[in-house]
C-alpha positions in Angstrom: 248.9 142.9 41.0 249.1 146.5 39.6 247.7 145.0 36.4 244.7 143.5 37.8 244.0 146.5 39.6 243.9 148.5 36.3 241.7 145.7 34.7 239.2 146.0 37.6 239.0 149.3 37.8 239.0 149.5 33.9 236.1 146.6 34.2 233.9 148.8 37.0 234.2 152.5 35.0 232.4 150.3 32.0 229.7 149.0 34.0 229.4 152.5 35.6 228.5 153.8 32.4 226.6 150.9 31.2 224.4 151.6 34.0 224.4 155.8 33.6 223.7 154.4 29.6 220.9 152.8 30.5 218.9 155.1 33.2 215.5 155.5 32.2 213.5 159.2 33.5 209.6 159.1 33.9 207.2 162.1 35.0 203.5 162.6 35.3 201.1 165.4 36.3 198.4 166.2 38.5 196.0 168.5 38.7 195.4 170.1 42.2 191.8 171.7 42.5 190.7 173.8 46.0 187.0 175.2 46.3 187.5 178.0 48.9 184.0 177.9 49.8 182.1 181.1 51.1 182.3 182.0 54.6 180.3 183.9 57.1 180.8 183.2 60.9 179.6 185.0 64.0 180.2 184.3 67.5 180.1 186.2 71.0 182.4 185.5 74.6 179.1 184.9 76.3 176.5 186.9 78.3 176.8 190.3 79.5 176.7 190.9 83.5 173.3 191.8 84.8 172.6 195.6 85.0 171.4 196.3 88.1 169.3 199.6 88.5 169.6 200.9 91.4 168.4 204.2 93.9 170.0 207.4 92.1 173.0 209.7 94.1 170.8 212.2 94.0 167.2 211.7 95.4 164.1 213.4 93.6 166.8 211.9 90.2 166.6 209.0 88.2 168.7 206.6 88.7 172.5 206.4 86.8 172.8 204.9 82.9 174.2 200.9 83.7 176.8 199.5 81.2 178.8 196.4 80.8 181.5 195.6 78.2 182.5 192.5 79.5 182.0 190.9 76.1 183.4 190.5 73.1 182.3 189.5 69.3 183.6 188.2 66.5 183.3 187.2 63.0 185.1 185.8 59.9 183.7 186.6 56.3 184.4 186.5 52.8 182.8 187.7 49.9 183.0 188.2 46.2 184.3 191.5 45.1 181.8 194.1 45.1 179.9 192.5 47.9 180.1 193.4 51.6 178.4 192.1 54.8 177.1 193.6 58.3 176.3 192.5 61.9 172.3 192.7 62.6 170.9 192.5 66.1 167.3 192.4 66.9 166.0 191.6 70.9 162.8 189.5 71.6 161.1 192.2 74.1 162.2 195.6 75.4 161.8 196.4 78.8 159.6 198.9 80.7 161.0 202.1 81.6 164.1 201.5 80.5 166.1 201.8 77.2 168.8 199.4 75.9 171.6 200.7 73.7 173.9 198.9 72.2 177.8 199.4 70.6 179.7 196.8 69.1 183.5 198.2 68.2 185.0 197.6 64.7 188.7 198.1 63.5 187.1 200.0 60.3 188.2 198.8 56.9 187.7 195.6 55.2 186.8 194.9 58.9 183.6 196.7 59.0 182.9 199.5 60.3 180.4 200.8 63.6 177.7 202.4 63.3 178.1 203.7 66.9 175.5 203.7 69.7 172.1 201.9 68.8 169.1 202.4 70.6 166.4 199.0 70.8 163.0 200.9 70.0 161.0 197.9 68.6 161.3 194.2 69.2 162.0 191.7 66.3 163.6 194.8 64.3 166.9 194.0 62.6 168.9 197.2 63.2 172.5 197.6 61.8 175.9 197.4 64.6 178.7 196.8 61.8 178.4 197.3 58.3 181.1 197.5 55.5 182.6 193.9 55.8 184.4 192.8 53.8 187.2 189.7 53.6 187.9 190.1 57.4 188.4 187.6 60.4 188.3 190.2 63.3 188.0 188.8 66.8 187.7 190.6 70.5 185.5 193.5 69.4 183.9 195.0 72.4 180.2 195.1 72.9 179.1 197.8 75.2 175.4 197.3 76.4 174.2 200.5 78.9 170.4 200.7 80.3 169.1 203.9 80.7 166.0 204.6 82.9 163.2 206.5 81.1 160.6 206.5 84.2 160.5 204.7 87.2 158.3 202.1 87.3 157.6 199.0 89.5 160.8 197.2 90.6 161.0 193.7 88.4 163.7 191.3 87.2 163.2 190.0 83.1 165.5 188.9 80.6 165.8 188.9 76.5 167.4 187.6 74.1 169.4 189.3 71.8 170.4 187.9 68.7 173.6 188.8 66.1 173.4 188.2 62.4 175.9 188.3 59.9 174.4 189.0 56.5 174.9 190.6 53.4 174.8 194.3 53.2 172.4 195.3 51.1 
């Protein structure tokens, strides 16, 4: 019995390495290709509340500046070295007696960087909010509208539009 054992073990170590003998390796290549393609994105939370101008503290005064930061911006951009972007904003109409400044906040850096306080004094004028932006994806940056009563005029209730573009810097 022992003997038979030895012959089938002897019989199963030469197939073993019959088999290891004749194991054949293969390979082949690929070449993986990805086009990161430019971006530049812009978005806001939504609309501002209304400022509501209303009778000063202090009669014979005009009335109190109006803000709202209730909402937010954001952007993702990337560029080629050497090139940055910024935020425009132009507003279809301005509104009588009143002034309309805007902020947008920015981290600084590649993230751009605010120019601070900017007054609307024309319509269909592109002025600058952010510049400096470089490869940056920058979310929750506060916009700070405030109206600011110049003269008082007759009491009225208008709307415009104001629209952000992100461009590149020139």
């Amino acid at each position: 019995m022992k003997t038979l054992a030895k012959v089938l073990l002897a019989a199963v170590l030469v197939v073993g390495l019959e088999a290891v003998a004749m194991a054949v390796t293969d390979s082949c290549t690929q070449t993986v290709t990805i086009t990161f393609s430019e971006i530049a994105d812009i978005a806001v939370s939504g609309d501002p509340a209304t400022l509501t101008i209303s009778a000063p503290a202090t009669t014979g005064q005009l009335p109190a500046d109006q803000t709202d930061a209730t909402t937010t911006m954001a952007w993702t951009s990337n560029v080629a070295v050497g090139l940055t972007r910024k935020i425009t904003g132009s507003i279809d109409g301005l509104f009588a007696n009143i002034d309309l400044y805007v902020t947008i906040a920015a981290p600084g850096g590649t993230d751009g960087t605010s120019v601070g306080e900017t007054l609307f004094v024309a319509a269909i004028t592109n002025y600058d909010f952010v510049t400096a932006i470089g490869n940056s994806n920058t979310s929750s940056q506060t916009i700070t509208y405030r109206a600011s009563v110049t003269s008082l005029g007759t009491p009225y209730t208008t709307s415009q539009i104001v629209t952000w573009t992100l461009t590149e810097d020139a």
